[in-house]
LUMKENU-352229 format. One record per residue (C-alpha): y, z, x; chain; residue in one letter; residue number from 0. Coordinates in steps of 0.001 Angstrom, whole numbers, plus 500000, padded with zeros to 6 digits. Example, Ala and Ser with C-alpha at 12.3 -4.5 7.8 and 13.67 -1.06 7.14 Angstrom:
# residues 2
REC       Y       Z       X  unit  code  pos
REC  495500  507800  512300     A     a    0
REC  498940  507140  513670     A     s    1
***
This chain:
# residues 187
REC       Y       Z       X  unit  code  pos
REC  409341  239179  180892     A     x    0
REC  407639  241602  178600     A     x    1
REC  405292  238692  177022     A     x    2
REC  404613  237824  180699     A     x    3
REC  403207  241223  181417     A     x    4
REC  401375  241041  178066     A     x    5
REC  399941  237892  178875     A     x    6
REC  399109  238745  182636     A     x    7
REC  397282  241879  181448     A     x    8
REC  394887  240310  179170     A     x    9
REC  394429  237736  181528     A     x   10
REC  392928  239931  184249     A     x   11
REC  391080  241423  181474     A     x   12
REC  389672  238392  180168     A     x   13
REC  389185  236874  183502     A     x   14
REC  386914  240132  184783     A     x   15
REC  385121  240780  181214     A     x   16
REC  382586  237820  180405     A     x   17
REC  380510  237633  177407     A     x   18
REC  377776  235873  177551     A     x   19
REC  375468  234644  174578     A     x   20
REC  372145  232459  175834     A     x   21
REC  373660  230548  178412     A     x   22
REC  376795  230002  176894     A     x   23
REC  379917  232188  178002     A     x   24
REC  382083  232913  175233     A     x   25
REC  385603  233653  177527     A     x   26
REC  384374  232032  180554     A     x   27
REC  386614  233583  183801     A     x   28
REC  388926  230392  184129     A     x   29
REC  389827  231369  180386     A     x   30
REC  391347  234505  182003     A     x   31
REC  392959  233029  184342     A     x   32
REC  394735  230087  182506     A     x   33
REC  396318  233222  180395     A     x   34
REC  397291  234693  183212     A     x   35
REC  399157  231692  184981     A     x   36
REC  401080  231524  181412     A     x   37
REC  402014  235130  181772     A     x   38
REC  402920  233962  185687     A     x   39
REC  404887  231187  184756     A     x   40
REC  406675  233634  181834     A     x   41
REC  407819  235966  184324     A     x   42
REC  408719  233551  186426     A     x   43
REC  410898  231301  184131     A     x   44
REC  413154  234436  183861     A     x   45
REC  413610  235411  187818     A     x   46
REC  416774  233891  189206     A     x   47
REC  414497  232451  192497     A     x   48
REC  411892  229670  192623     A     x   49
REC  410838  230077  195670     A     x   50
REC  407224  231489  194517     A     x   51
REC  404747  228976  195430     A     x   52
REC  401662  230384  196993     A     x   53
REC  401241  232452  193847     A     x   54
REC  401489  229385  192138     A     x   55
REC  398839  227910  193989     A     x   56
REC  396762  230649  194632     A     x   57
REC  396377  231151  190343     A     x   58
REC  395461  227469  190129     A     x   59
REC  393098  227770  192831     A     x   60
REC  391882  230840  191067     A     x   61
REC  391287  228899  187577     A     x   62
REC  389647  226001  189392     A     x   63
REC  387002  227803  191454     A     x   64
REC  385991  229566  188053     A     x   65
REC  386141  226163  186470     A     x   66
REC  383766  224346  189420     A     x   67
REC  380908  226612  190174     A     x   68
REC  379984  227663  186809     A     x   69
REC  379980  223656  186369     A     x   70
REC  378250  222891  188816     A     x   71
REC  375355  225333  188535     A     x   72
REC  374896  224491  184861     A     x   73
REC  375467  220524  184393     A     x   74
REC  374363  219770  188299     A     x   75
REC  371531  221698  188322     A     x   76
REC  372929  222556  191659     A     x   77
REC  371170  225788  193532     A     x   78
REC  375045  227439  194177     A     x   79
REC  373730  230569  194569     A     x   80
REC  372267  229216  198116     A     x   81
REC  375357  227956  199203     A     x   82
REC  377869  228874  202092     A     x   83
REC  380509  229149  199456     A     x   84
REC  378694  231530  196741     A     x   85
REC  378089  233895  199697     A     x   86
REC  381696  234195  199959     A     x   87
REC  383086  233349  196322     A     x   88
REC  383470  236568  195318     A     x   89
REC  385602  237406  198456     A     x   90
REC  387679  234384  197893     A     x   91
REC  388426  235203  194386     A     x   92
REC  389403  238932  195602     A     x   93
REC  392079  237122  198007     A     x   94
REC  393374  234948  195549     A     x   95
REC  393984  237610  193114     A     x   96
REC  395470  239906  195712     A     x   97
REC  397888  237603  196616     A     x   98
REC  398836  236294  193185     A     x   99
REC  399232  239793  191905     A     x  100
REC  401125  241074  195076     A     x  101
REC  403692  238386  193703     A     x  102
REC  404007  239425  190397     A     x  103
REC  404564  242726  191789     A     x  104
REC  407258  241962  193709     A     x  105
REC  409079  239417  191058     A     x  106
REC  409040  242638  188872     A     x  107
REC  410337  244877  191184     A     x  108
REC  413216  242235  192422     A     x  109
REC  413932  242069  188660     A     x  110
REC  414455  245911  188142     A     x  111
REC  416646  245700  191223     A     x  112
REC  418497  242698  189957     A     x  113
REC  419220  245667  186817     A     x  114
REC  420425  248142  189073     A     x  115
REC  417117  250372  188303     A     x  116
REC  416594  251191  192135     A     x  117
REC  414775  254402  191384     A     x  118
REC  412116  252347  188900     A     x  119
REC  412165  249591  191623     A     x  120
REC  411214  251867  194246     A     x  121
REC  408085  253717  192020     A     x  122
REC  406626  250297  191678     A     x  123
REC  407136  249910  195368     A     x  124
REC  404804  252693  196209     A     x  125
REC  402098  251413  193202     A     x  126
REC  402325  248066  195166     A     x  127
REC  401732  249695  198515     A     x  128
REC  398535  251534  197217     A     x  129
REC  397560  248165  195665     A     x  130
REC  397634  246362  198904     A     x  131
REC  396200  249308  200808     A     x  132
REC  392974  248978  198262     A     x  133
REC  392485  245587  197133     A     x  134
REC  392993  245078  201283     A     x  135
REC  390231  247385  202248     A     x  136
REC  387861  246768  199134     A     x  137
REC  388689  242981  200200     A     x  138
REC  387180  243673  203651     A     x  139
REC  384029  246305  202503     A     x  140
REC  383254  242826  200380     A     x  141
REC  383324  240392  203418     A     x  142
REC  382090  242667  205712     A     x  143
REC  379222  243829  203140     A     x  144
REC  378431  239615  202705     A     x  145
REC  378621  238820  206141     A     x  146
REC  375903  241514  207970     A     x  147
REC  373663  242008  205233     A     x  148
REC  371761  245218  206138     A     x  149
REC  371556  247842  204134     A     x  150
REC  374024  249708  206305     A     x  151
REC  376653  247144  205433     A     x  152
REC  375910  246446  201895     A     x  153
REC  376735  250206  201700     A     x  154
REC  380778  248921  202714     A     x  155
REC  380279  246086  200452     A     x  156
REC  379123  248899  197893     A     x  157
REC  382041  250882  198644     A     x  158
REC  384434  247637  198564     A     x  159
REC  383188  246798  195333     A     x  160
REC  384315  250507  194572     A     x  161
REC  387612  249942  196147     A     x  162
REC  388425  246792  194588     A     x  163
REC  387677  247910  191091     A     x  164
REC  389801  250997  191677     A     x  165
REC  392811  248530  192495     A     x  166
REC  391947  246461  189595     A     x  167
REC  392483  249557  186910     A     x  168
REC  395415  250365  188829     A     x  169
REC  396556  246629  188245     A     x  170
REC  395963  247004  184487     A     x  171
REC  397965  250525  184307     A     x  172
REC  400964  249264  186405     A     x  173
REC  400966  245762  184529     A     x  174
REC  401212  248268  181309     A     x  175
REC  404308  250277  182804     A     x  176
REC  406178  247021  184149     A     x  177
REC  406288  245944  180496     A     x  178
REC  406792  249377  179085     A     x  179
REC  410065  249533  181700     A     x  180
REC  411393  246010  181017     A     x  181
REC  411210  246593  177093     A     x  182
REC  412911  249851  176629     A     x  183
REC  415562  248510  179167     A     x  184
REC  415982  245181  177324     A     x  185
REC  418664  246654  175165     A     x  186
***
């Protein structure tokens, strides 16, 4: 499980941080994301229950979004950024990670439980609680921000944006502990 969190964590991070050079993107997003279905499928491999497909589906949809539009707007010549679904892609991307990393949050915490660490289990509890509450709201500030364009509302998109990156640091932190906690219990 611990190279799963590793993995997972630099996968957000490489999924989020894009260099680019000309018009060539050195760690393109779906990059990210391949890394972290590994890390997914890591963590996975070791819970006693399969029964975790949406987050299955919901990282592969996440890889092949990043994979399509970025194709399509370079090799198609395609004006995406006119489209229906560009209006919305970055909403759609905030779901599918929300979703996918709700999961992963609650395969951790069902393995600390499966150790007997209830009190660990139940801090991660609350950092998933506070996840949902701001990915959820930064999640809507986005849509709603999209979907009235006035300045008025891309104020709540502003403040979504806000949100959402707020959840995403607390993502990175609370990937960092759930690896910290499964190493030094290992033993």
């Amino acid at each position: 499980m611990v190279s799963g969190y590793k993995l997972l964590f630099w996968g957000l991070i490489l999924a989020h941080v894009n260099i680019t050079v000309g018009f060539f993107t050195v760690f393109p997003a779906f990059v990210g994301y391949l890394i972290f279905l590994c890390g997914y499928y890591d963590i996975e491999a070791e819970t006693k229950k399969r029964r975790y497909l949406i987050p299955r589906i919901c990282t592969a949809l996440l890889v092949l979004l990043t994979i399509i539009l970025p194709f399509m707007e370079h090799f198609l010549n395609l004006d995406v950024y006119s489209t229906l679904i560009y209006q919305y892609y970055q909403s759609i991307l905030m779901l599918l990670e929300f979703t996918t990393v709700h999961y992963v949050f609650v395969m951790g915490i069902n393995g600390l439980e499966r150790r007997q660490l209830d009190e660990v289990a139940e801090k991660f509890v609350r950092k998933d609680k506070v996840f949902l509450w701001l990915m959820g709201l930064g999640i809507c500030g986005v849509t709603i921000g999209v979907t009235a364009n006035t300045n008025y509302f891309q104020i709540v998109g502003l403040v979504g944006n806000m949100l959402a990156f707020i959840a995403g640091v607390m993502i990175l932190f609370t990937l960092s502990d759930f690896r910290t906690t499964f190493l030094e219990n290992e033993t």
